[in-house]
MIZAVEX-397587 format. One line per 8 residues: number of its first residue (from 1); their letters; for each residue z, y, x of N, C-alpha, C, CB. Coordinates in Angstrom, 1 decimal, always signed. Each point is the difference from the previous one (the first is absolute). Glycine has a CB too. Layout:
<tipas>
NUM = a = Z/Y/X/Z/Y/X/Z/Y/X/Z/Y/X | ...;
</tipas>
This chain:
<tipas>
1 = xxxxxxxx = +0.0/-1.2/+0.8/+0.0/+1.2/-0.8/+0.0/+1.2/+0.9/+1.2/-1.2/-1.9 | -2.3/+2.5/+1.5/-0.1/+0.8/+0.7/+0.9/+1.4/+0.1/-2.0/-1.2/-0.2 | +3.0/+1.3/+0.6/+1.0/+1.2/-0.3/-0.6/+1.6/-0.4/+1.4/-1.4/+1.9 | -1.0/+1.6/-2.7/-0.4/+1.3/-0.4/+0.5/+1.5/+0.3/-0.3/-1.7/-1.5 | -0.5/+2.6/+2.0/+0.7/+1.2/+0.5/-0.4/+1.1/-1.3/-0.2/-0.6/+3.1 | +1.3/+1.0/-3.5/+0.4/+1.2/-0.6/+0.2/+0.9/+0.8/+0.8/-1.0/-1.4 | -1.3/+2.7/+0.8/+0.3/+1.1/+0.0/-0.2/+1.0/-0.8/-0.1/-0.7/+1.6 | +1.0/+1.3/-2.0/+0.2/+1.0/-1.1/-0.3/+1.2/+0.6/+1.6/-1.1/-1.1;
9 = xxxxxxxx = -2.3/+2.0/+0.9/+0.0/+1.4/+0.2/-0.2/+1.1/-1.1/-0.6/-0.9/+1.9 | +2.1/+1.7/-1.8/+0.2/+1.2/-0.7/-0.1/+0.8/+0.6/+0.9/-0.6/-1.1 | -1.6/+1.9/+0.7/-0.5/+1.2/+0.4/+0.7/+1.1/-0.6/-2.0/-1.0/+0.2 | +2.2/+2.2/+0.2/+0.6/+0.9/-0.8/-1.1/+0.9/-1.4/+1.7/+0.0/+2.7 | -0.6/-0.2/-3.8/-1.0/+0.0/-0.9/+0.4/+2.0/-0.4/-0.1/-3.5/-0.9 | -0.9/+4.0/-0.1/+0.5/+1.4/-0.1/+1.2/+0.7/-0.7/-1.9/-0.2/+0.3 | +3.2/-1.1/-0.1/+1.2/+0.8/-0.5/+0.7/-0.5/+1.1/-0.1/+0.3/-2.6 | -0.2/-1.0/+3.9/+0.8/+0.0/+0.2/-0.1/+0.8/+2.1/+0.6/-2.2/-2.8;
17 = xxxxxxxx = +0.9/+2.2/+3.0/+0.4/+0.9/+0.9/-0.4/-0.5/+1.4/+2.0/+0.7/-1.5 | -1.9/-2.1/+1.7/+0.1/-0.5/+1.4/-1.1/-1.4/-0.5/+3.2/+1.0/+1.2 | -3.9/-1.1/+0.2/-0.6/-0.6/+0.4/-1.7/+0.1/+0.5/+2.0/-0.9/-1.2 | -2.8/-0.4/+1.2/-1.4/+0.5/+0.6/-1.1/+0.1/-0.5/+0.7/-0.7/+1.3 | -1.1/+1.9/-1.8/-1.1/+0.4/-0.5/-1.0/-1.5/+0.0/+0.5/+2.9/+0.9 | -1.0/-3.2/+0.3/-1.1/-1.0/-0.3/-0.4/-0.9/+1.0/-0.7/+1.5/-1.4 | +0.3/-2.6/+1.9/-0.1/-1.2/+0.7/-1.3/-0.5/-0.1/+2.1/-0.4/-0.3 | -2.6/+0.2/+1.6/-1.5/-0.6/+0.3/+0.5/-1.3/+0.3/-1.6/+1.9/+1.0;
25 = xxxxxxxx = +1.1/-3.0/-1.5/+0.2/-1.2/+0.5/-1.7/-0.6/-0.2/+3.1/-0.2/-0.5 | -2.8/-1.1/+1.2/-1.5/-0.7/-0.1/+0.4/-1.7/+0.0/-1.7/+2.2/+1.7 | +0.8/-3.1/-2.7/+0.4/-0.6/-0.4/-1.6/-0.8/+0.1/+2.5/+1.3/-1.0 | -2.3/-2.8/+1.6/-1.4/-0.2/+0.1/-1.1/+0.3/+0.2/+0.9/-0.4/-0.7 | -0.9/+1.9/+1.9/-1.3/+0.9/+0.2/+0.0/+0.7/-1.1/-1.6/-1.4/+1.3 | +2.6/+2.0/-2.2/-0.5/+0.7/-1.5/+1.3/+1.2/+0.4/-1.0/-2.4/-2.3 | +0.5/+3.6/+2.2/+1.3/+1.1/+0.3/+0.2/+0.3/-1.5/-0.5/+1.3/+2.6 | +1.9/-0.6/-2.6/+0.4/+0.2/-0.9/+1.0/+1.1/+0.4/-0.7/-2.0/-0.9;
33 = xxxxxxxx = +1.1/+3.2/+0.0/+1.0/+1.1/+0.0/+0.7/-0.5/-1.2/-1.3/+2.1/+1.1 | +2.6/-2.1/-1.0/+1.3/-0.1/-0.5/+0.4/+1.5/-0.8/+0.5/-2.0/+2.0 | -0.8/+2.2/-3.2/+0.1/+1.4/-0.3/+0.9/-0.2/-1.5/-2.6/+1.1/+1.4 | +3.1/+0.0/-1.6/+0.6/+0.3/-1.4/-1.0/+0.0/-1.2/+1.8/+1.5/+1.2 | -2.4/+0.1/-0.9/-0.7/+1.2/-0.4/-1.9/-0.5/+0.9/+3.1/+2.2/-0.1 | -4.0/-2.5/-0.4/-0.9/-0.2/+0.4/-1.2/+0.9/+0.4/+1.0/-1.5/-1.0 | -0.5/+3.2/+0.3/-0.6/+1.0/-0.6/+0.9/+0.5/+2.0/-0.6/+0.2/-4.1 | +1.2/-0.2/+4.9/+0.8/+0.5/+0.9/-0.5/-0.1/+0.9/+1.5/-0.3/-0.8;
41 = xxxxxxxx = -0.6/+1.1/+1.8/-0.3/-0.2/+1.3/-1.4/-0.6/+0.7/+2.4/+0.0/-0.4 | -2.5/-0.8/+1.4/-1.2/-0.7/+0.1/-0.5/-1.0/-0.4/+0.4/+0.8/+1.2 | +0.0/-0.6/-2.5/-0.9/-1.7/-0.8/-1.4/+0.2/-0.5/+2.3/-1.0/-1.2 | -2.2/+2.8/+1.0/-1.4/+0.0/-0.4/-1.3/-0.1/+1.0/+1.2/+1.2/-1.7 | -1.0/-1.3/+3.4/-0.9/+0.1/+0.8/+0.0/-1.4/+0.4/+0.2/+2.3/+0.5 | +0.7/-3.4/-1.0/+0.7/-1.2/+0.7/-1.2/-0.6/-0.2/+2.7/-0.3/-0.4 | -3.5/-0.6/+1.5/-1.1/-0.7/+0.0/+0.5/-1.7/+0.0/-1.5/+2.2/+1.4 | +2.7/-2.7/-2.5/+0.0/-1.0/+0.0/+0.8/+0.0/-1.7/-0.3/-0.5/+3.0;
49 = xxxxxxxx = +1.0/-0.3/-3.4/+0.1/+0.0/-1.0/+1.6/+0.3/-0.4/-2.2/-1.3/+0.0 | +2.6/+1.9/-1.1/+1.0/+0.5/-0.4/+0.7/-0.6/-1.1/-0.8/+1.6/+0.8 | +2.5/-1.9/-0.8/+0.7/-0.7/-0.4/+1.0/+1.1/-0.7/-0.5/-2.0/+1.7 | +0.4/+2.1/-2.3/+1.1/+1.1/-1.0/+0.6/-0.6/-1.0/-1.4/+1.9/+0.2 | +2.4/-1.0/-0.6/+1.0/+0.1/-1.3/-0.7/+1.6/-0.8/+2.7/-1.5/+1.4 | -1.2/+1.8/-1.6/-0.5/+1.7/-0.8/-0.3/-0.2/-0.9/-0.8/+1.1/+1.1 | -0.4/-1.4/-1.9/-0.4/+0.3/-1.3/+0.3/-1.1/-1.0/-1.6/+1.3/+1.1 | +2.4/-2.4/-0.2/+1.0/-0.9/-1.5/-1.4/-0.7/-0.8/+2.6/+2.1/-0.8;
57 = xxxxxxxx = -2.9/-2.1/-0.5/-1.0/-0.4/-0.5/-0.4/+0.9/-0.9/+0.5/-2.0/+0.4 | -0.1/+3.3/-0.1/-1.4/+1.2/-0.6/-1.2/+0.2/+1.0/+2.0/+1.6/-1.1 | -2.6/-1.5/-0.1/-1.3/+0.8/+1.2/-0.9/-1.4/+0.3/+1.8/+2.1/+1.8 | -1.6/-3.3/-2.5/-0.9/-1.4/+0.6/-1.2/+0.1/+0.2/+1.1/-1.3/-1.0 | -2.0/+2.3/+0.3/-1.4/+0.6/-0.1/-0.3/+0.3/+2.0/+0.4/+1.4/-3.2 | +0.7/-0.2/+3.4/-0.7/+0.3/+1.3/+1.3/-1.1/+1.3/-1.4/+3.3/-1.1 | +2.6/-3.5/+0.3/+1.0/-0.9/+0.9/+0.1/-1.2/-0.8/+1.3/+1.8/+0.9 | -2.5/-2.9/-0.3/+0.3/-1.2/-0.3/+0.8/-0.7/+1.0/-1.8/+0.0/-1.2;
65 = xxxxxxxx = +2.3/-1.1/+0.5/+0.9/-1.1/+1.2/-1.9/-0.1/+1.1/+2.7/-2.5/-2.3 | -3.4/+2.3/+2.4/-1.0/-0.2/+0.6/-1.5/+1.3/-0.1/+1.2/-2.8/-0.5 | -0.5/+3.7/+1.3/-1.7/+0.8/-0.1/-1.2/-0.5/+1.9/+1.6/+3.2/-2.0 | -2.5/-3.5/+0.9/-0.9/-0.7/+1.0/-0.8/+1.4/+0.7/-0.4/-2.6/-1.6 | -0.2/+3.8/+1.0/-0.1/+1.0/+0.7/+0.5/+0.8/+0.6/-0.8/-0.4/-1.0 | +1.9/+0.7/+0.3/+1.1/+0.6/+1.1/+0.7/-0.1/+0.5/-0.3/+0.7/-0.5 | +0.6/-2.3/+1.4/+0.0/-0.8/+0.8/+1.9/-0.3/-0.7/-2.4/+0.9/+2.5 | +3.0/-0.7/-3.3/+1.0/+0.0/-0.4/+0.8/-1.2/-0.8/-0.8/+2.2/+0.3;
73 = xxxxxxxx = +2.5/-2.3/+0.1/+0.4/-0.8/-0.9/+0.7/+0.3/-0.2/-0.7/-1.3/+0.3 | +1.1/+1.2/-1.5/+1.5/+0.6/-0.7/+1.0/-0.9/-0.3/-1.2/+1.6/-0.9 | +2.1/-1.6/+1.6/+1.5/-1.4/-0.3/+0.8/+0.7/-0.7/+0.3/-1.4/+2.3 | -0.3/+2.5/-3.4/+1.2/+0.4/-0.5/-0.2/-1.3/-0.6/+0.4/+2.7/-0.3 | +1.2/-2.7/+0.2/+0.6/-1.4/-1.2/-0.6/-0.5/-1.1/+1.9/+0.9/+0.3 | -2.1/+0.6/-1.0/-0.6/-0.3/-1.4/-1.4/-0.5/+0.1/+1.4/+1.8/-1.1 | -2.1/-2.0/+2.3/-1.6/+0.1/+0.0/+0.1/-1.6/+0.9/-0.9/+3.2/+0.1 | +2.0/-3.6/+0.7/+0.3/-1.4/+0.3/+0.5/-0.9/-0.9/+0.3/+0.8/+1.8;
81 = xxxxxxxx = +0.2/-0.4/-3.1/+0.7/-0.8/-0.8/+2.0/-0.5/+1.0/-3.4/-1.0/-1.4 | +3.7/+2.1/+2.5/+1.1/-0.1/+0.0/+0.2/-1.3/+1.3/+0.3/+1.3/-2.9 | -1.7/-1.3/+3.3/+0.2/-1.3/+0.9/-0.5/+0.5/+1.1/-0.4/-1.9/-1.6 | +0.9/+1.6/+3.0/-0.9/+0.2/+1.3/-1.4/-0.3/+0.5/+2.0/-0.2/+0.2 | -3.0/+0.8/+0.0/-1.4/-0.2/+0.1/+0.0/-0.4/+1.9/-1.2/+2.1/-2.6 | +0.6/-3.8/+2.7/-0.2/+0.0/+1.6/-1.0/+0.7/+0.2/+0.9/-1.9/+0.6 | -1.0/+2.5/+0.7/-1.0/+0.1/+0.8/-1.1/-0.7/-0.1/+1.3/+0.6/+1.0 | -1.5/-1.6/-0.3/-0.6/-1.1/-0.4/-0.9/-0.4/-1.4/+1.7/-0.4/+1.4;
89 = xxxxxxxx = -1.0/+0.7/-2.7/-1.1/+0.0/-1.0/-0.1/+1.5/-0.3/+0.5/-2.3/-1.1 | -0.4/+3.4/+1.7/-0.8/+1.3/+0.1/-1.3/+0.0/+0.8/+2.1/+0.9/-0.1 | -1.9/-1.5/+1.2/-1.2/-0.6/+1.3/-0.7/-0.3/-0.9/+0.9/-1.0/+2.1 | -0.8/-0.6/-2.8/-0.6/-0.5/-1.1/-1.0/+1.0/-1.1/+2.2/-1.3/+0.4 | -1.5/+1.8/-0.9/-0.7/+1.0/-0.6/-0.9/+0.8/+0.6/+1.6/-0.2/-1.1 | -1.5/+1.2/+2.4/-0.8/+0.6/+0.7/-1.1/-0.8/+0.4/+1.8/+1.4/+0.7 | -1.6/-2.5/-0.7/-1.7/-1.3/+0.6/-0.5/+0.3/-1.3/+0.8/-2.8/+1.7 | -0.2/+1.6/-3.1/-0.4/-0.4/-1.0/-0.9/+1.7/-1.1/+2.4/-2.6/+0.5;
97 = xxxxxxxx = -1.1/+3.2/-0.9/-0.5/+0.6/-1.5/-0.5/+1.7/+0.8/+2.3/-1.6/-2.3 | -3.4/+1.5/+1.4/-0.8/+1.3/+0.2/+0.2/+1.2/-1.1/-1.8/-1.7/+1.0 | +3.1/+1.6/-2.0/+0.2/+0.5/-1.4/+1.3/+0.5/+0.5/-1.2/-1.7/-1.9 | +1.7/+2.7/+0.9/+1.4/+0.3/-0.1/+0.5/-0.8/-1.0/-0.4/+2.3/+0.6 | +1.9/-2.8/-0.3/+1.0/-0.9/-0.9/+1.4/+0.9/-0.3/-0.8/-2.4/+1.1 | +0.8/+3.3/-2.5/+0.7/+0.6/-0.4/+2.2/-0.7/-0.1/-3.2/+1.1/-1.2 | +2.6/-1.9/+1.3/+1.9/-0.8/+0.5/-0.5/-0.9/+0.7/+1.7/+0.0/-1.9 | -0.4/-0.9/+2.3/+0.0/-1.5/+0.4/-0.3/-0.9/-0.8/+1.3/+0.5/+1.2;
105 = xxxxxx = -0.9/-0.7/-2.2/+0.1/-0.7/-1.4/-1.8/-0.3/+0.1/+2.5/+1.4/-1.7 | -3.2/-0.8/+1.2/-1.5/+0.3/-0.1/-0.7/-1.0/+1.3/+0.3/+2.9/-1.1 | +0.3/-3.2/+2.2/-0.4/-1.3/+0.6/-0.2/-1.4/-0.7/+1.1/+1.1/+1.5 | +0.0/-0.8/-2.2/-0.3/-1.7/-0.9/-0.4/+0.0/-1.0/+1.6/-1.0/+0.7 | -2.3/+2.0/-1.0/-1.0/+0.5/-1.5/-0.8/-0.3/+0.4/+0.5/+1.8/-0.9 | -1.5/-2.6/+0.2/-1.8/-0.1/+0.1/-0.5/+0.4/-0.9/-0.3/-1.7/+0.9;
</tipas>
């Protein structure tokens, strides 16, 4: 059995006082910024893809759990159904789907 590595990353979101604005990490050759607020700082020049909260599940039109154009993914809670999204089936997605997926849920929709 293959052991599994976990990591959580919280960002500082816009109420609160202390912590880090935002995180590049890379994951399989795939970069990614670790952001609150997606509309901020350098995510709008970021030439890889973006991982946000912020907009909760308003806004699914232009903030889906999955925008394929504007390279974006949104893990607020309400747009995960409250569950942690791996890496790994994000990658997934960046190969596979050429569409935006307005939640998580809408994966197991046909």
């Amino acid at each position: 059995m293959r052991a599994i590595e976990w990591r959580n990353y919280i960002y500082k979101g816009n109420h609160d006082k202390i912590g880090d604005k935002f995180k590049i990490i890379s994951h399989k050759d795939v970069r990614f910024m670790l952001i609150h607020n997606p509309d901020r700082y350098n995510a709008l020049n970021f030439e890889g893809w973006i991982i946000h909260g912020h907009h909760h599940g308003n806004f699914l039109d232009k903030y889906p759990f999955f925008n394929w154009k504007e390279r974006r993914i949104n893990v607020s809670v309400e747009v995960v159904n409250y569950m942690p999204i791996s890496l790994d089936l994000i990658i997934k997605l960046i190969k596979k789907e050429k569409r935006n997926i307005k939640k998580v849920n809408d994966l197991f929709i046909e």
